[in-house]
C-alpha positions in Angstrom: -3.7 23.9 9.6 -4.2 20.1 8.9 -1.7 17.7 8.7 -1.5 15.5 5.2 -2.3 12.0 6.4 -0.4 9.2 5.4 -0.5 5.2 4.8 2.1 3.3 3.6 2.1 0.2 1.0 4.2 -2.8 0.8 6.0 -3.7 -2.5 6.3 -7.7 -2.3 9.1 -9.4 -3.9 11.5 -5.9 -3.1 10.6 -6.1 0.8 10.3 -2.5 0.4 7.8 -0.5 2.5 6.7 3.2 1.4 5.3 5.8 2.9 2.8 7.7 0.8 0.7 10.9 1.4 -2.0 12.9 -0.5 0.9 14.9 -2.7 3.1 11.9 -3.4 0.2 9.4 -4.2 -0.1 11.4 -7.7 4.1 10.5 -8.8 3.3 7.0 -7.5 4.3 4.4 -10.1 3.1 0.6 -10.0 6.6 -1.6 -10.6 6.0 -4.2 -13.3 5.0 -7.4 -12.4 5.4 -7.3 -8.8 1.7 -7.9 -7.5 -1.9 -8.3 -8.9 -3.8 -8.1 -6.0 -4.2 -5.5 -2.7 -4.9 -6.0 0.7 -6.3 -3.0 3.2 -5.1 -3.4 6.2 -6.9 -1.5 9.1 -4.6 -2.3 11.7 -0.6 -1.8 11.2 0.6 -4.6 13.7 -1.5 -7.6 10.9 0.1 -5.4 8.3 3.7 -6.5 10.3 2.9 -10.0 11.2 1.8 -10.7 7.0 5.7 -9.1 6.4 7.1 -11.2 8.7 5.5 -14.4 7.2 6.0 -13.6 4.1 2.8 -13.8 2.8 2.5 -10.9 0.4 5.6 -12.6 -1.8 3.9 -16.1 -1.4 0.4 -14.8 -3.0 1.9 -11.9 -5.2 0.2 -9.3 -3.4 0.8 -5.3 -2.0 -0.1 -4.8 1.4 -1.9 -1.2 2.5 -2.0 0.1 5.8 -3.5 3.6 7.1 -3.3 3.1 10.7 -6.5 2.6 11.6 -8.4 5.0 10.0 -9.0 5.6 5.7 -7.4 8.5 3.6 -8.2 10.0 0.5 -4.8 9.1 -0.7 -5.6 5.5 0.1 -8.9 5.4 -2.1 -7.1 7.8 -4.4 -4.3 4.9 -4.9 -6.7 2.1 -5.3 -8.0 4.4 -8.5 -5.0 4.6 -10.0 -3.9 1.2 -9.9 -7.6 0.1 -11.2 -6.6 1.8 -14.3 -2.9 0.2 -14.8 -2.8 -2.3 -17.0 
């Protein structure tokens, strides 16, 4: 049996950090207005450091992390959001 990988995203402006798989990246809904730019981040610990600093709120922009290594859901994500307005 294989496990459902996972990444989680950053929501700037809401400090909020969410955990998303292959299942749950189909419900996923872009808040209004809250970014209009992504950043893939390879490694989780940058991913921490750019939350501390703040830097996703300063440049209006979600952060992405998949722990070192890429996920359907992750690409699957990126797809949707291309399509939002």
């Amino acid at each position: 049996m294989t496990a459902s990988r996972v990444f989680s995203i950053y929501h700037p402006h809401r400090s909020e950090t969410i955990t998303l798989g292959t299942l749950t990246v189909e419900n996923y809904e872009r808040p209004a207005w809250l970014f209009n730019k992504v950043v893939y981040i390879e490694k989780e610990g940058f991913s921490e450091a750019l939350k501390d600093a703040r830097w996703a709120e300063s440049h209006d922009c979600m952060l992405m992390s998949s722990k070192g290594f890429s996920t359907r859901a992750a690409r699957d994500l990126v797809d949707k959001l291309a399509e939002h307005d």
